[in-house]
C-alpha positions as CSV (number, residue, x, y, z in Angstrom):
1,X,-25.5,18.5,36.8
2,X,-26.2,20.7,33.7
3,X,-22.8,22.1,32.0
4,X,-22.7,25.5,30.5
5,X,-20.1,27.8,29.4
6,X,-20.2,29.7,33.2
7,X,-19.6,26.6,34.7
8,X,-16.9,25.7,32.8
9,X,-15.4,29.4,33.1
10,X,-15.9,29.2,36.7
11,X,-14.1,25.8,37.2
12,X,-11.0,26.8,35.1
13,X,-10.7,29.8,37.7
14,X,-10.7,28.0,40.1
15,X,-8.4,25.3,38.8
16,X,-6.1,28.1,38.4
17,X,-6.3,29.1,41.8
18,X,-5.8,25.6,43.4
19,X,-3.6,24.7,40.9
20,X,-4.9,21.5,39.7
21,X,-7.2,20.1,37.8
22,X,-11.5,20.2,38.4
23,X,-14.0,17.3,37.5
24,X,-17.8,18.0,36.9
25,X,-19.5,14.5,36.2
26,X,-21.4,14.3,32.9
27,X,-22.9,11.1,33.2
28,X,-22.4,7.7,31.5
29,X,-18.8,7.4,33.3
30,X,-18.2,10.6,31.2
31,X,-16.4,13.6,33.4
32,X,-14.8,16.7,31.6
33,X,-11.5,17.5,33.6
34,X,-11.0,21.4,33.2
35,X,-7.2,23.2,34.2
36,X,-6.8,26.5,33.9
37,X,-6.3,26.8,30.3
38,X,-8.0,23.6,28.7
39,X,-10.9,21.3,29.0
40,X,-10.9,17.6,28.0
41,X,-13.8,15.0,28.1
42,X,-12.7,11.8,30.0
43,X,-14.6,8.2,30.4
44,X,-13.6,6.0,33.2
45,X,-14.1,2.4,32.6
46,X,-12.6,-0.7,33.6
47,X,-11.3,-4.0,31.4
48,X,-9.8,-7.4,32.8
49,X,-6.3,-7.4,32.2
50,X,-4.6,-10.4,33.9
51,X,-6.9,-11.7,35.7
52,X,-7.7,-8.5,37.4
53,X,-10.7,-5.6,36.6
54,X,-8.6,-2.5,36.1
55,X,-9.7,1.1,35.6
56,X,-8.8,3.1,32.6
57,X,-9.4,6.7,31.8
58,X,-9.5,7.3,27.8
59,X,-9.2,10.5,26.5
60,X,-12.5,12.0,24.4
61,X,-12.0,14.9,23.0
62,X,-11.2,18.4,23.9
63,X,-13.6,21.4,24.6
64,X,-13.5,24.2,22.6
65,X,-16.8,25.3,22.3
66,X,-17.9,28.7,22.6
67,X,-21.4,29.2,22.2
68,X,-24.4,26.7,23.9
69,X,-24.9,25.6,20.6
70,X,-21.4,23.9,19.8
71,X,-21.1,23.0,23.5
72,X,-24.3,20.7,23.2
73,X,-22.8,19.1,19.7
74,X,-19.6,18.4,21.8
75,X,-21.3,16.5,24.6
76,X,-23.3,14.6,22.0
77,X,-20.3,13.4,20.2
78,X,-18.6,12.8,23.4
79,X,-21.7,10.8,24.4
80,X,-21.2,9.0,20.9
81,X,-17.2,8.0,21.2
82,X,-18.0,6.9,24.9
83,X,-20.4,4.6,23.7
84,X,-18.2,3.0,21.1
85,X,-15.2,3.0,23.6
86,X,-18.0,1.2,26.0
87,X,-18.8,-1.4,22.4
88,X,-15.2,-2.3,22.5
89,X,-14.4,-2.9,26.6
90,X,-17.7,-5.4,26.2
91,X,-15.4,-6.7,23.3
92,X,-12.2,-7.6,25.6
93,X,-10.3,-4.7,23.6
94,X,-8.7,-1.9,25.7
95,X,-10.1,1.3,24.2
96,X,-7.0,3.6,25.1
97,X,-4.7,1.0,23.8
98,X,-6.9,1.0,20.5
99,X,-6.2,5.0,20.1
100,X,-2.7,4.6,20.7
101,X,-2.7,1.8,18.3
102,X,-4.9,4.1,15.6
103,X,-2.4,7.2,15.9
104,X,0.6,5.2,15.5
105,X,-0.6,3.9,12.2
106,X,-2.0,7.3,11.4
107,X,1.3,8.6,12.2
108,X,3.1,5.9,9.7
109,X,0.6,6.9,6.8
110,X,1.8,10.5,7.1
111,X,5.4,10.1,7.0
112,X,5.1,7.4,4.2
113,X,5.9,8.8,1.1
114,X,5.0,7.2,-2.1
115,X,8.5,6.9,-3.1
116,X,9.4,4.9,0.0
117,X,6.5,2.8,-0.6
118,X,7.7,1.9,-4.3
119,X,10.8,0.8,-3.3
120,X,9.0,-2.0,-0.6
121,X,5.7,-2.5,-3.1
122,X,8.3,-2.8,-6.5
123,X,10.3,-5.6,-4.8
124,X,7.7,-7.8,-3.2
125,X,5.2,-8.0,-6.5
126,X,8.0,-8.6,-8.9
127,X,9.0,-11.5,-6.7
128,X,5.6,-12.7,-5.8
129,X,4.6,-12.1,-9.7
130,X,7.9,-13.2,-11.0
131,X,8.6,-10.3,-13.3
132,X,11.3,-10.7,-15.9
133,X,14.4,-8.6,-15.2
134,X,13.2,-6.3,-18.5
135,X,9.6,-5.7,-16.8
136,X,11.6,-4.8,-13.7
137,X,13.5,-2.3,-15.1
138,X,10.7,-0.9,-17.4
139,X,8.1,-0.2,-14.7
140,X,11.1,1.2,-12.4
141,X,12.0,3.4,-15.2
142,X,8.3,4.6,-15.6
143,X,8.3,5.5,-12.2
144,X,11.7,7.1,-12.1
145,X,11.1,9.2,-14.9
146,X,7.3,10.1,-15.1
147,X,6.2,9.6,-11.7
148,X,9.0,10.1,-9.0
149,X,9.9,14.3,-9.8
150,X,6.1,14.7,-9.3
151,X,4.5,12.9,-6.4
152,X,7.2,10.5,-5.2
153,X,8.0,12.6,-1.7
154,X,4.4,13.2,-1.1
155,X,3.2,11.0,1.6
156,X,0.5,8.5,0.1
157,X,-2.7,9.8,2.2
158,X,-1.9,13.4,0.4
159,X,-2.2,12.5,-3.6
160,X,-4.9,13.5,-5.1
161,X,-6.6,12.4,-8.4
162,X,-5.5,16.4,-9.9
163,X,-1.5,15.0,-8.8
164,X,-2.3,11.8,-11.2
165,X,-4.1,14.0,-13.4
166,X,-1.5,16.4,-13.5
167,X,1.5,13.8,-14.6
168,X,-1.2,11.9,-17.3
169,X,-1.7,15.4,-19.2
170,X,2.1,15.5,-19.9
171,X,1.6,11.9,-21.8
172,X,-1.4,12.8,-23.6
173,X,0.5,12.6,-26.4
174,X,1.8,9.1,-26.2
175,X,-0.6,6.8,-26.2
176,X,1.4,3.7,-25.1
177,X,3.5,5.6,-22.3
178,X,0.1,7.0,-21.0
179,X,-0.9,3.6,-20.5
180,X,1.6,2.1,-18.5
181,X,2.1,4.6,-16.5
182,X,-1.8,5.1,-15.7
183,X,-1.3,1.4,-15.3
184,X,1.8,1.0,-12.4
185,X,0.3,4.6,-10.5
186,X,-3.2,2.1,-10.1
187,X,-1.0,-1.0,-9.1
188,X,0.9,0.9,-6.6
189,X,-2.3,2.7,-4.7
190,X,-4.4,-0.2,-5.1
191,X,-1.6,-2.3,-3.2
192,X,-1.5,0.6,-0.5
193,X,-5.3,0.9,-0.2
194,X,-5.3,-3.5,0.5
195,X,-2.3,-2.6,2.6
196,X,-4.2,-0.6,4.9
197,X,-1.8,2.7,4.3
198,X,-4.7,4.8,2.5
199,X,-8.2,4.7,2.5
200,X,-9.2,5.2,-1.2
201,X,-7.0,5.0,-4.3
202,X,-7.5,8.1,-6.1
203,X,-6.0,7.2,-9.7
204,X,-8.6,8.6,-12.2
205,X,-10.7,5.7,-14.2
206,X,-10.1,6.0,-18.0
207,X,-14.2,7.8,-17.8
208,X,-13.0,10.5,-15.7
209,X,-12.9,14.1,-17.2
210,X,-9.8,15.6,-14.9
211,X,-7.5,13.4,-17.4
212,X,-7.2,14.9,-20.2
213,X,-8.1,12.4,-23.6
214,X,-5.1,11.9,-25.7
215,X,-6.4,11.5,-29.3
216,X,-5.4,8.8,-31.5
217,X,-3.1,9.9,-34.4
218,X,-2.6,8.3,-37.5
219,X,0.6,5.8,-37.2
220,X,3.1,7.9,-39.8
221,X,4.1,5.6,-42.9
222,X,6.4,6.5,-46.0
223,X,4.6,6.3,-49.5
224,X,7.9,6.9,-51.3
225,X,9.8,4.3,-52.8
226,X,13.2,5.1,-52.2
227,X,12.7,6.7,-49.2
228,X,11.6,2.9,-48.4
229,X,14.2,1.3,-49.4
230,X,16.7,3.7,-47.6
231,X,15.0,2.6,-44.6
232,X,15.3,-1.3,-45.3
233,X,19.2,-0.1,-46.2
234,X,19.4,1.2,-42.7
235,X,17.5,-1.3,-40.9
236,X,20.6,-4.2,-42.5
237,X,22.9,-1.5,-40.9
238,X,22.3,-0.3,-38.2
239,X,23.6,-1.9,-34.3
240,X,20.6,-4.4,-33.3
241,X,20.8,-7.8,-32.9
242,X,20.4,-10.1,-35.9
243,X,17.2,-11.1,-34.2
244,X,15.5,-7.7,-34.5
245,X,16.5,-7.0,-37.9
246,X,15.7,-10.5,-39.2
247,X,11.9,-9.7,-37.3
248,X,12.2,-6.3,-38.9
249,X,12.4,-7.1,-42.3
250,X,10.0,-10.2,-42.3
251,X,7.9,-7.5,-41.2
252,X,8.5,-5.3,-44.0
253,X,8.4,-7.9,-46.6
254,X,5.2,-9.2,-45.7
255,X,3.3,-5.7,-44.2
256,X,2.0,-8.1,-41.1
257,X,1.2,-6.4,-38.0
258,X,4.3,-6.8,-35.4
259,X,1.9,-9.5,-32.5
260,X,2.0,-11.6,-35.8
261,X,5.3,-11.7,-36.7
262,X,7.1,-11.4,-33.2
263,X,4.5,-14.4,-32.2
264,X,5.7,-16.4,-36.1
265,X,6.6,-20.3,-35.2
266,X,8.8,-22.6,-37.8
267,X,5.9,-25.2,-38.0
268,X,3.9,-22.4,-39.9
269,X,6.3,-22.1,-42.8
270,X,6.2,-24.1,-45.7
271,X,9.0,-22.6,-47.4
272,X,9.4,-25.3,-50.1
273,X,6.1,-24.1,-51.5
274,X,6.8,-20.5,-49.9
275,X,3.7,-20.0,-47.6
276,X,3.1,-18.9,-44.2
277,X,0.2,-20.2,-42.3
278,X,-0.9,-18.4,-39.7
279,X,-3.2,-19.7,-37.3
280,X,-6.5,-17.4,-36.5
281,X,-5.8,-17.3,-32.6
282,X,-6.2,-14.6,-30.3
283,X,-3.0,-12.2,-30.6
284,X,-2.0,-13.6,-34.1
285,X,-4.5,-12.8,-36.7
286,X,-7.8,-11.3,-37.2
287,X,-10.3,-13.7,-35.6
288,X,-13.3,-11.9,-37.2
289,X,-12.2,-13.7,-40.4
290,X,-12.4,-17.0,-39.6
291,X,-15.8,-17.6,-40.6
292,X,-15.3,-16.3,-44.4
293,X,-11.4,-17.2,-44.8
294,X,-11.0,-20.2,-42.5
295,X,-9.3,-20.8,-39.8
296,X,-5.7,-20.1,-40.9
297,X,-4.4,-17.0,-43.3
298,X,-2.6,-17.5,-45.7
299,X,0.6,-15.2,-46.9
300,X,2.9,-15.7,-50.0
301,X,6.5,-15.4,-49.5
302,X,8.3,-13.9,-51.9
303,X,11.5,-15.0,-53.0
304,X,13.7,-12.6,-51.2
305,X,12.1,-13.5,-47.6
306,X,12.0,-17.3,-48.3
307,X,16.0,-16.7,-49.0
308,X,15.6,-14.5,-45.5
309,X,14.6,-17.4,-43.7
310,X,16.2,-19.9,-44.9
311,X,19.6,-18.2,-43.9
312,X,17.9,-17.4,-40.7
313,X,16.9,-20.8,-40.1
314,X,20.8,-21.7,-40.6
315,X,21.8,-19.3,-38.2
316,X,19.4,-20.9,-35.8
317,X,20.6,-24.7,-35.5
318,X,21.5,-24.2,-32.0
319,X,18.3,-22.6,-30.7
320,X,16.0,-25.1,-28.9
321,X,12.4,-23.0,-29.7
322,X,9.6,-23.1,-31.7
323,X,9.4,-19.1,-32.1
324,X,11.6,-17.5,-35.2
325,X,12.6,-14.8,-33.0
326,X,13.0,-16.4,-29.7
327,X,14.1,-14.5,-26.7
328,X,14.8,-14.8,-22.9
329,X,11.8,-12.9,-21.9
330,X,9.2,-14.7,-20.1
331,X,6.9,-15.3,-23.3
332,X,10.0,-16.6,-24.9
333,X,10.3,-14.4,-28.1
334,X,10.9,-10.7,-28.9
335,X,8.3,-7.8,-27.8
336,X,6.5,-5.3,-29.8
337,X,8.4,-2.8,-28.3
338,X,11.5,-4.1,-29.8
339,X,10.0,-3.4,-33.3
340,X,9.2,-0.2,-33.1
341,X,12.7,0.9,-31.1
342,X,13.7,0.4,-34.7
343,X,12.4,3.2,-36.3
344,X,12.1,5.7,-33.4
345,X,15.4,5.0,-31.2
346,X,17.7,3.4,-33.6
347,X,16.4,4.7,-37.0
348,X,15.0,8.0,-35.3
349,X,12.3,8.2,-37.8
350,X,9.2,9.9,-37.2
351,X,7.3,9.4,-40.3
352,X,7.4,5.6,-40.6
353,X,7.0,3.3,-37.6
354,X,6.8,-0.8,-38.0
355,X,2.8,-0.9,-39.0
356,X,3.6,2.1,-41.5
357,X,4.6,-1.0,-43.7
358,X,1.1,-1.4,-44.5
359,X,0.4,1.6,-45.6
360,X,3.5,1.8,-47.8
361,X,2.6,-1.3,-49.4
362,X,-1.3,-0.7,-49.7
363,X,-0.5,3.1,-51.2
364,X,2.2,2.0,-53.2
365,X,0.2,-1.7,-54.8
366,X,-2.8,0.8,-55.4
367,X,-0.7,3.2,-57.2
368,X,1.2,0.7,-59.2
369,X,0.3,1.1,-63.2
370,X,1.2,-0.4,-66.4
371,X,2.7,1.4,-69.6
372,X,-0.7,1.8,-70.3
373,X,-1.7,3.6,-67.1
374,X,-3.8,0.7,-65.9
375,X,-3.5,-0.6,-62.6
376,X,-1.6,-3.5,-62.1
377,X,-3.2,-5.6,-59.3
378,X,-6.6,-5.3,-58.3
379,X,-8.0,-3.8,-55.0
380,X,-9.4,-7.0,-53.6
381,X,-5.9,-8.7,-53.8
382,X,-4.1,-6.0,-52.3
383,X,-6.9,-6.0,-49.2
384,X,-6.9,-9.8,-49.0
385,X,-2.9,-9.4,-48.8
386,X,-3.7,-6.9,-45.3
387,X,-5.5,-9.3,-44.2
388,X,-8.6,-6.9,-44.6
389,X,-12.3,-7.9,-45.0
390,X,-13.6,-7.1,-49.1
391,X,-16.8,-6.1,-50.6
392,X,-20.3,-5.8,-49.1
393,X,-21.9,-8.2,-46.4
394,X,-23.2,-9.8,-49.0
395,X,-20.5,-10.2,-51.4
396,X,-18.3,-11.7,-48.1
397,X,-21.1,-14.7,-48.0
398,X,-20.4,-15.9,-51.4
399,X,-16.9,-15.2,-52.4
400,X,-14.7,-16.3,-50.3
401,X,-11.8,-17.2,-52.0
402,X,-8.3,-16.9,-50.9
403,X,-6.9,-15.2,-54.4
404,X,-3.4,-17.1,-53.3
405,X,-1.9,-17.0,-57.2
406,X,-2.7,-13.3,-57.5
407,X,-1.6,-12.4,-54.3
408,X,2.0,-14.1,-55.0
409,X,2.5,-12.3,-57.7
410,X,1.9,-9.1,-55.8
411,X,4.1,-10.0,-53.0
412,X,6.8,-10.9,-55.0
413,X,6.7,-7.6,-56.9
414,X,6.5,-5.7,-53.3
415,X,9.8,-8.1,-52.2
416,X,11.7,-6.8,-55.4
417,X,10.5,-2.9,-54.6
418,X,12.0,-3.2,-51.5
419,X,15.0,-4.7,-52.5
420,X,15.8,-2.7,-54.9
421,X,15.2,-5.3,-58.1
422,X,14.2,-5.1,-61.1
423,X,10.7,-4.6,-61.4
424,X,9.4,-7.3,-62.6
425,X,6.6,-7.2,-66.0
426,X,3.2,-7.8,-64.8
427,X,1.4,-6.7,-67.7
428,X,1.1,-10.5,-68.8
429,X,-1.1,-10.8,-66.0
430,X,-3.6,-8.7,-67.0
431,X,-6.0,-11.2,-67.4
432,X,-5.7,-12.8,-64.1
433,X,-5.7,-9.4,-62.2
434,X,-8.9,-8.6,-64.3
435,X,-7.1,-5.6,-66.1
């Protein structure tokens, strides 16, 4: 028979009066069973369990319509969840067992929080991964400090891409923390979404406009001479480990960027003739160069950091590795990271960091003048020295020499600026720096 709202009134009265429940068929196995203060849609069906055809009675939904308008959506959508309750009983799957099943889950995702689920997630992928004790304790740091206070006791289904937003804005201003951080949130909800615990990951993609864009600043470097050589003072005094300050000042001496010179390998040096030969491999040097320069670049040591390594070296008899600055980490030498600690932890300097080297040395070279106010090295041996293409398109197709005598000279006057030296007289050079 055809429901309306003055049946249903009618039955809940007098439900109330006989003090249980009324049933008015629907059709399709569907009943709604009315009491005195609720109505609920019901579908009878029956499943093989054991052996045996059993009948079941799954609860729908309940009625709350109160107009002919929402009651006609509600028996349609009862209609439509019978149907799929039907789709799975044809399957061999119990329907009510199914909800139960759904809430419970639904349930877990709720309660959940994203700091509970770190704390099972951080464990299993640094065992499955094999993260190095350091990586262990950086990303649980990152999310102890940056990620935890904000969002940790939310439960996972709740975060939104405005809560990652929200904790990215406060690193807008540091490029590299931004990063990583971005980085674990995205490792974390991607591993809940495959774990079934949420539906979508919500961390922002680098294109999305709720993050706000850090800008890139200019990496700060000193241009004054003893201001540099306080530093290079500090850096042979200061409490790291021989290791880091060896790498530190190789870096300094020969203004290379820090994947170069935490990546340097003994079979590279030549320190008899005092040259460093860096392969042109991905992470080490400049690739785009190969073509023009070959496949190796070239550096001049200077007398002061051939002295540097060959003490190092000494110091080194009882190390079994190829890498200068080797280390227990899974790569098997020192980081990046451990460079630039120098100058902003240990130094606490925040106008130089480790690439600021090449800056002070490019400024400083350019600058340089003899007592006749001309400049001492030219700008194509200073560039070649960074590592840095010189000239037009054209003029890289036919010169493409390495300028190796000029640019010891110029490396050996930057190792006695930083060491405080004598300068030495490279105005009888004039003709070979074209002066």
């Amino acid at each position: 028979m055809a429901i309306t709202l003055e049946k249903i009134k009618d039955a809940k009265l007098e439900a109330k009066n006989l003090g249980t429940p009324i049933k008015i068929t629907v059709g399709n196995g569907i009943r709604l069973n009315i009491t005195k203060s609720s109505a609920v849609f019901q579908l009878r069906y029956r499943i093989k369990e054991a052996g045996k055809n059993k009948e079941r009675i799954l609860t729908l939904d309940k009625l709350t319509a109160r107009t002919d308008i929402t009651l006609a959506k509600a028996l349609n959508k009862a209609i439509d969840d019978a149907e799929q309750a039907k789709a799975l009983v044809k399957q061999g799957i119990d329907p009510t067992k199914e909800k139960h099943i759904t809430k419970s889950q639904s349930t877990e995702k709720q309660s959940l929080t994203l700091n509970s689920y770190f704390s099972l997630w951080v464990k299993r992928i640094s065992i499955a991964t094999q993260w190095s004790d350091k990586h262990y304790t950086d990303m649980s740091a990152k999310f102890r400090i940056h990620i935890s206070p904000v969002i940790g006791e939310l439960p996972l289904d709740r975060i939104t891409r405005q809560h990652i937003g929200n904790i990215l804005d406060k690193l807008s201003d540091k490029p590299a923390t931004y990063k990583k951080v971005r980085i674990l949130i995205n490792m974390i909800l991607e591993d809940a979404v495959t774990s079934n615990k949420i539906e979508v990951n919500p961390t922002p993609r680098k294109s999305i406009g709720a993050v706000t864009k850090y800008v890139a600043k200019k990496l700060p470097a000193v241009t004054s001479l003893p201001v540099l050589q306080n530093i290079i003072a500090g850096i042979n005094t200061i409490n790291i480990t021989p290791t880091i300050r060896t790498a530190s000042l190789l870096q300094a001496q020969t203004v290379l960027r820090s994947q170069t010179v935490i990546k340097a390998k003994w079979d590279e040096f030549d320190l008899t003739n005092q040259i460093w030969r860096i392969p042109r491999i991905q992470g080490r040097i400049k690739l785009s160069d190969a073509a023009k320069y070959g496949d190796y670049f070239n550096i001049p040591l200077s007398d002061e950091t051939t002295n540097l390594l060959i003490q190092w070296r000494e110091s080194l008899r009882w190390q079994q590795s190829d890498y200068l600055f080797p280390s227990t980490s899974k790569s098997g030498h020192i980081t990046v990271e451990a460079l630039t600690k120098v100058y902003k932890v240990r130094l606490k300097l925040d106008n130089h960091c480790a690439h600021g080297w090449r800056s002070s040395f490019s400024t400083l070279a350019h600058e340089a003048i003899d007592d006749n106010g001309k400049a001492l090295f030219r700008d194509d041996v200073i560039e070649r020295c960074l590592d840095h293409v010189v000239g037009t398109a054209v003029t890289q197709a036919y010169n493409r020499g390495e300028l190796l005598e000029l640019r010891k000279t110029l490396m050996q006057w930057w190792g006695n600026q930083l060491c405080n030296s004598n300068v030495i007289d490279l105005t009888h050079n004039k003709k070979n720096n074209g002066n």
